[in-house]
LOVEXMI-676181 format. One line per 10 residues: number of its first residue (from 1); for each residue y, x, z of C-alpha. Coordinates in steps of 0.001 Angstrom, whole numbers, plus 500000, padded with zeros to 6 digits. Layout:
# residues N
NUM> Y:X:Z; ... .
This chain:
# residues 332
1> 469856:607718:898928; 467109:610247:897927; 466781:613359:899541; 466543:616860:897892; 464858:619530:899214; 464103:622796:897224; 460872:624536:897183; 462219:627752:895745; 461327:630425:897549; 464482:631886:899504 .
11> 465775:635494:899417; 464302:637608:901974; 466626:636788:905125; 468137:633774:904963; 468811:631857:907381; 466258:629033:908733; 468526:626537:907987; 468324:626652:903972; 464277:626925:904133; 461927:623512:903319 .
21> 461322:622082:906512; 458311:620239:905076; 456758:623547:903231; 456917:625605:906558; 454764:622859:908071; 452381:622710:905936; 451163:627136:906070; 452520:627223:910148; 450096:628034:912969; 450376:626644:915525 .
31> 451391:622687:916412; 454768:621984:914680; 457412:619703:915830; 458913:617729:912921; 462507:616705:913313; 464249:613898:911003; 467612:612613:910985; 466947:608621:910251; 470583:607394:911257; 474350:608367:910845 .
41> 477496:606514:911794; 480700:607327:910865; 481175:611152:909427; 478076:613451:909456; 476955:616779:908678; 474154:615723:906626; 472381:612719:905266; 469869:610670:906705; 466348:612237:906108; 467667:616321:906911 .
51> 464875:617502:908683; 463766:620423:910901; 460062:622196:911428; 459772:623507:914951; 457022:625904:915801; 456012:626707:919298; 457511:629683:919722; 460928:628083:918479; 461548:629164:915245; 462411:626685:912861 .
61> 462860:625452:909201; 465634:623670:907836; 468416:621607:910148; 470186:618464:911336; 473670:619389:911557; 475685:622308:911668; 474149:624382:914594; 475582:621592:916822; 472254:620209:918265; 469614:622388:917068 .
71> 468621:624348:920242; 468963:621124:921926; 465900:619655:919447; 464036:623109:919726; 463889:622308:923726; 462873:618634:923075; 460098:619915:920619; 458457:621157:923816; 457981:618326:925444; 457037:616472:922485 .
81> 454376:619326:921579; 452668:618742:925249; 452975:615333:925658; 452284:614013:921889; 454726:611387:922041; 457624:610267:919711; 460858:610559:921103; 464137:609149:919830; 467553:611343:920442; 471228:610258:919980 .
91> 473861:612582:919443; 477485:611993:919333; 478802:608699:919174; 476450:606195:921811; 474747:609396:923265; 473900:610417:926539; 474500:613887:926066; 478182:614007:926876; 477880:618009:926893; 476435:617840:923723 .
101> 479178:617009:921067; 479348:616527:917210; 482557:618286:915855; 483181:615587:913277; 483314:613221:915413; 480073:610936:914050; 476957:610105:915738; 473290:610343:914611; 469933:609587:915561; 467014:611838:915201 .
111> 462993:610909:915553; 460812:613832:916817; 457137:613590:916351; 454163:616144:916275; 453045:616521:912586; 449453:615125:912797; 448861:614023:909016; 448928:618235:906995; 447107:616507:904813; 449466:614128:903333 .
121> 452057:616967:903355; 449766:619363:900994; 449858:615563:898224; 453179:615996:898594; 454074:619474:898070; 451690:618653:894673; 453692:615752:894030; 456985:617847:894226; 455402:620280:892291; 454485:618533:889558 .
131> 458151:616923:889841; 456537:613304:890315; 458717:611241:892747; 457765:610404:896087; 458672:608698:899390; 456771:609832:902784; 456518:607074:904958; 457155:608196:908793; 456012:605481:911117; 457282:604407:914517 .
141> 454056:606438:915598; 454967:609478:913843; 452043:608555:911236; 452784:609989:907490; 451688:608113:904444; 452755:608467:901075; 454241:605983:898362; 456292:604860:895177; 459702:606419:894792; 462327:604160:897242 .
151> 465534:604834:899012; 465581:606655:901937; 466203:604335:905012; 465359:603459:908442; 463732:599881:908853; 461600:598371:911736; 458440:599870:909817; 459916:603061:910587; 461136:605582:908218; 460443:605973:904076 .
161> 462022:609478:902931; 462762:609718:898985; 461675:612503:897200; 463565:613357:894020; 462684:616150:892083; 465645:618709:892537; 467685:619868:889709; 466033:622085:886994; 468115:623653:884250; 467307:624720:880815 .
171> 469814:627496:879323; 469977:628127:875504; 472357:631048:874370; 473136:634797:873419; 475342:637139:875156; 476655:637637:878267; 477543:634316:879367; 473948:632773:879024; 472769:636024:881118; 474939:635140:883793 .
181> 474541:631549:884536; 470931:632097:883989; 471163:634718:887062; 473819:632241:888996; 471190:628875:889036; 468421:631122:890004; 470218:632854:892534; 470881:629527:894212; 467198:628966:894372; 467103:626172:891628 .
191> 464520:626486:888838; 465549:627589:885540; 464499:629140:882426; 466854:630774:879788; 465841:630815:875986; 466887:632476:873603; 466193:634572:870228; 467832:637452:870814; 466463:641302:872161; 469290:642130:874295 .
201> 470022:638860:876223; 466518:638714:876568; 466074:641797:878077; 469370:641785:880412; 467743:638897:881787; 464546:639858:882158; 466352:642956:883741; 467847:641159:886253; 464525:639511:887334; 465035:635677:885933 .
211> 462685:633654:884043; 463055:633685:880309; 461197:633002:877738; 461884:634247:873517; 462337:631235:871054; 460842:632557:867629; 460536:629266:866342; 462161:625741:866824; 458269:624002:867319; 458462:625786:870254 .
221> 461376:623154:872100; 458464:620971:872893; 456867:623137:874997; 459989:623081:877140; 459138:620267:879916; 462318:618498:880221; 462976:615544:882580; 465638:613177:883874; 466532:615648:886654; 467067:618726:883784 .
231> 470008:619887:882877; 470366:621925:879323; 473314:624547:878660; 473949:626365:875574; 476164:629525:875578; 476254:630500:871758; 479480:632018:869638; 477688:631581:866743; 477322:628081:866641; 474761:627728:863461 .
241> 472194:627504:866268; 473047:624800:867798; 472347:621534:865469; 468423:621895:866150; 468187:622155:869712; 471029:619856:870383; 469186:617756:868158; 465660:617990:869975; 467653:617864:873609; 469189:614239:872849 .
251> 465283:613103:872487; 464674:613825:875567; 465955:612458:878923; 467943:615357:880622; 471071:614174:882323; 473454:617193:881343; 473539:619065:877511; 476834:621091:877189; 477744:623426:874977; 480213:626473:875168 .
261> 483447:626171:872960; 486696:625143:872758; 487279:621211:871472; 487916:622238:867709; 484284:623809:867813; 483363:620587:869316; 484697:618495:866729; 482733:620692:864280; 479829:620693:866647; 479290:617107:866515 .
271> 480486:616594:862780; 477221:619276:861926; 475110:616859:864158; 475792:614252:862245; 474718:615952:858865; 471967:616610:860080; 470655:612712:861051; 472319:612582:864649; 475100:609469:865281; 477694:609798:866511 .
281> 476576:607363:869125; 473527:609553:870173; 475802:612438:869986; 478170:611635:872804; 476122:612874:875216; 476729:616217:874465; 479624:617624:876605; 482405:619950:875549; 484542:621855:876428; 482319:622096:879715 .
291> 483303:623593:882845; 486529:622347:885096; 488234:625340:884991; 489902:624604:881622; 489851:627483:879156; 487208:629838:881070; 486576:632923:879051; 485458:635235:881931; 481592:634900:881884; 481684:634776:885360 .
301> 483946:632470:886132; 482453:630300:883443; 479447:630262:884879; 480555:628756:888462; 482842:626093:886214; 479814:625060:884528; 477760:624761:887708; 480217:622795:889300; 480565:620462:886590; 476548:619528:886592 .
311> 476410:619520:889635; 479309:616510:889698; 476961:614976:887076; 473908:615533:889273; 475101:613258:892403; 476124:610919:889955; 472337:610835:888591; 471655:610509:892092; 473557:607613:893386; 472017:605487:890742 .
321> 468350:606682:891451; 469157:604758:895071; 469302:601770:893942; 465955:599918:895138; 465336:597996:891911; 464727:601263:890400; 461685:601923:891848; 458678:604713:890151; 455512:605269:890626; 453910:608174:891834 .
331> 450526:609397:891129; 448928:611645:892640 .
């Protein structure tokens, strides 16, 4: 399975937990810790290749679990830091620890190592960057090395870590409604960018402090770099704006295009696509109604039923990216 971790910048205050292990590493002083969950059995927090950046002083990055076993890891750190060994913990099910316990009942296994190879962290925060996949390779030495795209597993080589790009979403629209999911995605920390040709949604947005950018002329869809990890939304009531950027999004590869409307407008929605040289074929990849809250009018409300529903097509987009056939290469 590949593992997504966001480089967004968080809000000012949040908690350890949501911030990139593997970016804190990279700008800490100090000699960090790194912490990486390689095995689960039965239920589990979180996935295999979770990770935690533990500084001397024991502040963190990211997390294993829950809470359940991260003070536990911050004291191991310390030994690890003065002894620059690897050391191997199990939690839970097959673990020593019997004051130690996992609430649901699983058991993992996590390698702590001191982070010796900066350098190959800084390739990979470009890699990510450019939204290239990757997988860092963590040896039975704690060595890093970086490689094509593969699933994240634990082997007797040691441990490859996948590197997806994370979701990115493109929203197209006027009003209200593009304003707010445009505010919602970024709020989460995802990357985003809303588009649109009108003054006031522009403005509300810009407002509000998200990214947008004005669309004066339809050339300018090419600019917009769109990938297989980029999902497209457009909130319009008037729907003679649609056909052309529908029409330019079902070039490219993104995994989501929705539009707003009820399933008359997208009977007419599709019917205009195909006037203008789209089949009907091509054309079914364009969702509506979207959202799974049927009938959401509130923009609000629409905006968390649209989320939800990409998101559902996300891990989908996911699960077939793990497949180890499906291998890419990454250049650095």
């Amino acid at each position: 399975m590949q593992c997504e971790l966001q480089a967004a910048p968080l809000l000012s205050g949040a908690h350890p937990a949501l911030a990139d292990p593997w970016e804190l590493a990279i700008n800490a002083s100090g000699d960090v810790v790194m912490a990486v969950l390689t095995e689960t059995r039965g239920p589990a927090y979180r996935l295999p290749g979770a990770a935690m950046a533990i500084l001397p002083d024991g502040s963190f990055s990211g997390a294993i679990t829950s809470g359940c076993v991260e003070a536990d890891l911050i004291l191991n750190a310390s030994d690890v830091r003065n002894t620059g060994d690897v050391r191997v913990l199990r939690y839970g099910e097959g673990s020593t620890f019997i004051d130690i316990r996992l609430p649901c009942g699983g058991g993992i296994e996590v390698m702590l190592f001191p982070l010796r190879d900066v350098e190959v962290l800084r390739k990979l925060a470009k890699a990510r960057k450019l939204r290239r996949p990757v997988s860092l390779q963590i040896s039975k030495s704690g060595r890093l090395t970086l490689g094509p795209i593969t699933e994240t597993k634990n082997d007797a080589h040691g441990f490859a870590l996948g590197f997806e790009p994370p979701l990115q979403f493109l929203t197209f629209g006027a009003g209200p409604e593009a304003s707010v999911f445009a505010a919602l995605v970024e709020g989460l920390g995802y990357e985003q960018q809303l588009v649109s040709h009108d003054a006031m949604t522009l403005a509300s947005t810009r407002a509000s402090g998200n990214k947008c950018r004005e669309l004066t002329n339809l050339s300018e869809l090419f600019a917009l770099q769109i990938d297989s990890r980029t999902a497209a939304v457009l909130f319009y009531h008037d729907h003679d704006y649609e056909p052309e950027i529908i029409k330019h999004l079902l070039s490219t590869p993104a995994f989501y295009i929705g539009a707003q409307g009820s399933r008359a407008t997208q009977r007419s929605r599709l019917q205009r696509l195909e006037e203008i040289g789209v089949s009907l074929n091509r054309s079914s990849r364009v969702r509506g109604p979207i959202g799974v809250i049927p009938s959401s009018r509130d923009p609000k409300s629409l905006a968390v039923s649209v989320l939800a529903e990409i998101m559902a097509a996300g891990s989908q987009v996911s699960k077939a990216s793990e497949q180890p056939n499906l291998k890419k290469e990454c250049c650095l």
